[in-house]
TIRO-2110 file (N, C-alpha, C; in Angstrom, 1 decimal):
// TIRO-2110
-11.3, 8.2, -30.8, N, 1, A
-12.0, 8.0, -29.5, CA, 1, A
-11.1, 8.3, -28.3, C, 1, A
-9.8, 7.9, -28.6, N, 2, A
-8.5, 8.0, -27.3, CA, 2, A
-8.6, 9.7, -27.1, C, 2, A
-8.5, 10.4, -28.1, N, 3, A
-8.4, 11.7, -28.2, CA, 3, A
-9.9, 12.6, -27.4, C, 3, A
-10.7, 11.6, -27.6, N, 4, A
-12.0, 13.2, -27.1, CA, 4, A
-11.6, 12.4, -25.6, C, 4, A
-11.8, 11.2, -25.3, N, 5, A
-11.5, 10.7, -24.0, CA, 5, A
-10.3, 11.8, -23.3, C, 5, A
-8.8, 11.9, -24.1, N, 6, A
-8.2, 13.0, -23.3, CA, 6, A
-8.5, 14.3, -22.9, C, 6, A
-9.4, 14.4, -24.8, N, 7, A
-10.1, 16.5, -24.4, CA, 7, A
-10.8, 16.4, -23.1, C, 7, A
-12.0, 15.4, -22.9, N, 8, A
-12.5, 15.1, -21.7, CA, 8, A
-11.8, 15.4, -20.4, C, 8, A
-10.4, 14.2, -20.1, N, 9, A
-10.0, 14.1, -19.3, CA, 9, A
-9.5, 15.9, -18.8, C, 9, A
-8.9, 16.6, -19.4, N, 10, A
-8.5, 17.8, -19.7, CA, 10, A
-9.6, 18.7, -19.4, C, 10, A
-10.6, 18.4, -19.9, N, 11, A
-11.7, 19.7, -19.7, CA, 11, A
-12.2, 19.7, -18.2, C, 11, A
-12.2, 17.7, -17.8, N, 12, A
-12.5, 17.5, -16.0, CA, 12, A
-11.5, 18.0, -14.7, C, 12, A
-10.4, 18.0, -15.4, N, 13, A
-9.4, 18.2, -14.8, CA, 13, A
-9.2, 19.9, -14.5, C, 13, A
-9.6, 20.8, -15.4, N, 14, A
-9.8, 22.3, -15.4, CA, 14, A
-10.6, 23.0, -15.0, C, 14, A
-11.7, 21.9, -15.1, N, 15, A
-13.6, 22.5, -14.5, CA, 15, A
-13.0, 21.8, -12.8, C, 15, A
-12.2, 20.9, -12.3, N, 16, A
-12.5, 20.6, -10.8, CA, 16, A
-11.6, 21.9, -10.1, C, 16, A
-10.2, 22.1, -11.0, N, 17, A
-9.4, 23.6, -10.4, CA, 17, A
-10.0, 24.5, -10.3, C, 17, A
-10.9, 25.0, -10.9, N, 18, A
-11.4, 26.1, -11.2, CA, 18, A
-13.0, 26.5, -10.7, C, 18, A
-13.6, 25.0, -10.3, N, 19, A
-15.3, 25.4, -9.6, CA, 19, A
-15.5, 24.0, -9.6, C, 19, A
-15.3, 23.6, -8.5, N, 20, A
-15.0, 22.2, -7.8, CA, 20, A
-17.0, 22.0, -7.1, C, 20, A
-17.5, 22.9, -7.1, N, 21, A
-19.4, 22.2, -7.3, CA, 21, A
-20.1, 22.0, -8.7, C, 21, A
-19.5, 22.7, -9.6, N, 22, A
-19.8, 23.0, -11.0, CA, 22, A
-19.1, 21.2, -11.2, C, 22, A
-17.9, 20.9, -11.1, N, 23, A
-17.4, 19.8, -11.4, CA, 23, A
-18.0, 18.9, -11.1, C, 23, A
-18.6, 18.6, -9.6, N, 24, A
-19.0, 17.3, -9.0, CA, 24, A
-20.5, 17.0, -9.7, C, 24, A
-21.2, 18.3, -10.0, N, 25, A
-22.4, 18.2, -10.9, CA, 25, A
-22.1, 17.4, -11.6, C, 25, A
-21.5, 18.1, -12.9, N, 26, A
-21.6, 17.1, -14.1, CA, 26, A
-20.9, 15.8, -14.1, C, 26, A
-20.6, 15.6, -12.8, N, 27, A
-19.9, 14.0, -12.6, CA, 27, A
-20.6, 13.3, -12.5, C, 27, A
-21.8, 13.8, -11.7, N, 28, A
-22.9, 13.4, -11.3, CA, 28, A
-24.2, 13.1, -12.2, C, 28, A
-24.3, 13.7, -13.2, N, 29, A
-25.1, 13.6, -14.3, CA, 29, A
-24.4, 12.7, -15.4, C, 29, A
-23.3, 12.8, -15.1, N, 30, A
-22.4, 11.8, -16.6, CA, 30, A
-22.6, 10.4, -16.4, C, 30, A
-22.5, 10.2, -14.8, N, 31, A
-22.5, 9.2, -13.8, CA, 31, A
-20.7, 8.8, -14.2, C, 31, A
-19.8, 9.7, -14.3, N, 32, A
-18.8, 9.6, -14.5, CA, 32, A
-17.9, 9.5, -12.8, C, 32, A
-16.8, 8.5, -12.5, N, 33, A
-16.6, 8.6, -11.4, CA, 33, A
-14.6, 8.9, -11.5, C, 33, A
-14.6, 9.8, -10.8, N, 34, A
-13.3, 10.5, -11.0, CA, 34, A
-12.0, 10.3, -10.3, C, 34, A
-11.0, 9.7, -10.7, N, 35, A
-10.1, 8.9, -10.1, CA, 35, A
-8.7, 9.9, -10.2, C, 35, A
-7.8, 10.3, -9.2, N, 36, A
-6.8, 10.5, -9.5, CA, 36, A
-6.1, 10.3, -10.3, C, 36, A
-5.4, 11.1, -11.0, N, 37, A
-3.6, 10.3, -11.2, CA, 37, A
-3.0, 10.3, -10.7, C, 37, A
-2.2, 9.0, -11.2, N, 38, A
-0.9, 8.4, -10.3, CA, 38, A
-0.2, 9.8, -10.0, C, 38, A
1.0, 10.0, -9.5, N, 39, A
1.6, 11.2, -9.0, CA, 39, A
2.8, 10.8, -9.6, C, 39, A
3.6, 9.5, -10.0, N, 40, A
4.6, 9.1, -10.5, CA, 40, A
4.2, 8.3, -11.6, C, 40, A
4.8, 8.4, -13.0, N, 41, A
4.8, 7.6, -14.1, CA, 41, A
6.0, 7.1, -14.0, C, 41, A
6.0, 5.7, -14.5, N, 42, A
6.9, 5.2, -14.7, CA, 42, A
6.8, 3.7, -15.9, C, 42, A
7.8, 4.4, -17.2, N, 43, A
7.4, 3.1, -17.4, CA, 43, A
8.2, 1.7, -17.3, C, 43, A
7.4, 0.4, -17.3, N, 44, A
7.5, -1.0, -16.6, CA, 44, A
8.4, -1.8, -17.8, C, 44, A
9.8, -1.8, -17.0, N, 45, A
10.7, -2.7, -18.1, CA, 45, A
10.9, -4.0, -17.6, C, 45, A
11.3, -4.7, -18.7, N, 46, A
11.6, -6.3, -17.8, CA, 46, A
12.6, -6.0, -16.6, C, 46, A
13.6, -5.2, -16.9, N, 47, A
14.6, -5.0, -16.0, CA, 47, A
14.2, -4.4, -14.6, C, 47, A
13.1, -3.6, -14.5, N, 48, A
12.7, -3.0, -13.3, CA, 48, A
11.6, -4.4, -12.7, C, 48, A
10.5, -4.8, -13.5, N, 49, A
9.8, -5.8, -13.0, CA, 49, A
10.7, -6.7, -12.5, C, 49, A
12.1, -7.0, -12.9, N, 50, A
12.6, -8.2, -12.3, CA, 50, A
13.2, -7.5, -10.7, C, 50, A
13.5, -6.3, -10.6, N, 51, A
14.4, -6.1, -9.8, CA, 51, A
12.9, -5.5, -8.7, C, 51, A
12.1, -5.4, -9.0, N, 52, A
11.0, -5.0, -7.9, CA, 52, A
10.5, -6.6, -7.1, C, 52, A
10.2, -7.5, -8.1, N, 53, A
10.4, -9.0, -8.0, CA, 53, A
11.0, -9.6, -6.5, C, 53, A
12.5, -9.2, -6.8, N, 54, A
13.5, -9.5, -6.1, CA, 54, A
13.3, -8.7, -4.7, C, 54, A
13.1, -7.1, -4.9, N, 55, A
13.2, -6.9, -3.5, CA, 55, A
12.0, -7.1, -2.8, C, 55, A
10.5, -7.3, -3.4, N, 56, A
9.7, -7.6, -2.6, CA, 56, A
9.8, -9.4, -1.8, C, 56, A
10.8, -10.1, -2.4, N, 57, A
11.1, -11.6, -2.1, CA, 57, A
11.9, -11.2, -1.2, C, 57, A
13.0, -10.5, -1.4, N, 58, A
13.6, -10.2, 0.1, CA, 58, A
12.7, -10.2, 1.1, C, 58, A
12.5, -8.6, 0.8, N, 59, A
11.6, -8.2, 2.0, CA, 59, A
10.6, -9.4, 2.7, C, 59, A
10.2, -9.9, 1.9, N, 60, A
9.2, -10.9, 2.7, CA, 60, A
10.3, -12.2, 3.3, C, 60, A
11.0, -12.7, 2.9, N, 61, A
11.6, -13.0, 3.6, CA, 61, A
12.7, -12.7, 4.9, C, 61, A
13.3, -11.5, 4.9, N, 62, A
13.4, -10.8, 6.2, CA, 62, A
12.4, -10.6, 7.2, C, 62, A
11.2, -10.5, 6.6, N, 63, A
10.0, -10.1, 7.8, CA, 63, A
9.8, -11.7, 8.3, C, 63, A
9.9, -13.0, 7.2, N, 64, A
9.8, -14.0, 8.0, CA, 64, A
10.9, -14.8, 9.1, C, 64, A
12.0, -14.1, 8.8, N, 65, A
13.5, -14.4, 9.5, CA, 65, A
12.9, -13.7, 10.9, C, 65, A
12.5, -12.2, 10.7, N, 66, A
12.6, -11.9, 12.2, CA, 66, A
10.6, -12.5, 13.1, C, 66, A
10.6, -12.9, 12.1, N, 67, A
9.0, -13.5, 12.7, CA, 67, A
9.1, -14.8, 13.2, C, 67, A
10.2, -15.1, 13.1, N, 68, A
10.3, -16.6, 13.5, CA, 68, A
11.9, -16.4, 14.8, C, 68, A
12.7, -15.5, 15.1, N, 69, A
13.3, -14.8, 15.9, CA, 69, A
12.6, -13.9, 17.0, C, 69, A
11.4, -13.4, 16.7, N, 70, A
10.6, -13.1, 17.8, CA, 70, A
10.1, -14.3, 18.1, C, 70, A
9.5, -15.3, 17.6, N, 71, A
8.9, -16.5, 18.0, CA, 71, A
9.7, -17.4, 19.2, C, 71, A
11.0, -17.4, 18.6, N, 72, A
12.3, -18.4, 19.2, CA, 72, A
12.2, -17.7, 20.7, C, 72, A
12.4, -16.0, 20.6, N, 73, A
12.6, -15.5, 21.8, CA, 73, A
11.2, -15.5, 22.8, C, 73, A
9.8, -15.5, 22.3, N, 74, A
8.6, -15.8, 23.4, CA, 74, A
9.0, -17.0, 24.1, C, 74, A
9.4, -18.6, 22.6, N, 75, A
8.8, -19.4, 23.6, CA, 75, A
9.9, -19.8, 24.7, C, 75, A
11.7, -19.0, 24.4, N, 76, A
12.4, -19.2, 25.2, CA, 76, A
12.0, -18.4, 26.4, C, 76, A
11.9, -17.3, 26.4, N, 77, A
10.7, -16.4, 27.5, CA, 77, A
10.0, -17.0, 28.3, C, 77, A
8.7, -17.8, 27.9, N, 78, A
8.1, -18.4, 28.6, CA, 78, A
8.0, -19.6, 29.7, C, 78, A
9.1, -20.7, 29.3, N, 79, A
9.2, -21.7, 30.4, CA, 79, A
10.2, -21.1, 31.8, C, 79, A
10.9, -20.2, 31.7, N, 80, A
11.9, -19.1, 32.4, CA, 80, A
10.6, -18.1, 33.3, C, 80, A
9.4, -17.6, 32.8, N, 81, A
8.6, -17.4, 33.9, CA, 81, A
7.2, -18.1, 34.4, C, 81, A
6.8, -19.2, 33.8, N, 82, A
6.6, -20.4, 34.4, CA, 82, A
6.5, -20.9, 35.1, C, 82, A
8.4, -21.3, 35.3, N, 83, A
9.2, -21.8, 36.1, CA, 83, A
9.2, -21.0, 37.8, C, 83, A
9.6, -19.7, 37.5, N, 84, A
9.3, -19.1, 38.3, CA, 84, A
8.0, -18.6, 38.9, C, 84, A
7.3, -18.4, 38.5, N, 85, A
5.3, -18.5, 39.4, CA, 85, A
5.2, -19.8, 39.8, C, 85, A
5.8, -21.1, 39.6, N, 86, A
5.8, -22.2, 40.1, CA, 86, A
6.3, -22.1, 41.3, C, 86, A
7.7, -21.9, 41.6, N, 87, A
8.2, -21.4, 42.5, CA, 87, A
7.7, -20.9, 43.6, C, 87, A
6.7, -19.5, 43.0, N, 88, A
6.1, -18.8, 44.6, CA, 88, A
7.0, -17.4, 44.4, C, 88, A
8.4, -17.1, 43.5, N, 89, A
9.2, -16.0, 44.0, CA, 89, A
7.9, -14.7, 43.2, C, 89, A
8.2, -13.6, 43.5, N, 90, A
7.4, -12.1, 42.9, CA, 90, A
8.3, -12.1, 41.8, C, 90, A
7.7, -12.1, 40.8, N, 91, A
8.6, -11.8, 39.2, CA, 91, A
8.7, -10.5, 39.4, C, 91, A
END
């Protein structure tokens, strides 16, 4: 079954290069719906899942470091022009 699934895949893949209305037809009659391939294979080791793991936990923690450093800097920002419209001066 794996195998006519690939001759399939193969024969969809050469009918869309080659007559891309002819293709969408019989996609359309199969009710077959046609998905790219990935552009990169790769395959998934414990050693890359751990280390993809890790930099996505960085990363999200860096974005919360400086999301809480822009925060520090508004609300120190804010009572500094406040202060000043209270005043009366032209900021």
């Amino acid at each position: 079954m794996l195998m006519a699934v690939d001759r399939r895949k193969k024969m969809l893949k050469n009918l869309r290069l080659t007559s891309y209305e002819t293709f969408e037809n019989v996609c359309q009659q199969l009710g077959i719906v046609y998905t790219f391939p990935p552009e990169y294979y790769r395959r998934v080791t414990r050693r890359w899942a751990a280390k993809k793991a890790l930099c996505i936990k960085v990363f999200n923690e860096v974005k919360q470091k400086r999301l809480a450093e822009k925060r520090k800097l508004l609300d120190e920002s804010s009572p500094k022009e406040t202060s000043v419209l209270k005043e009366g001066t032209p900021v």
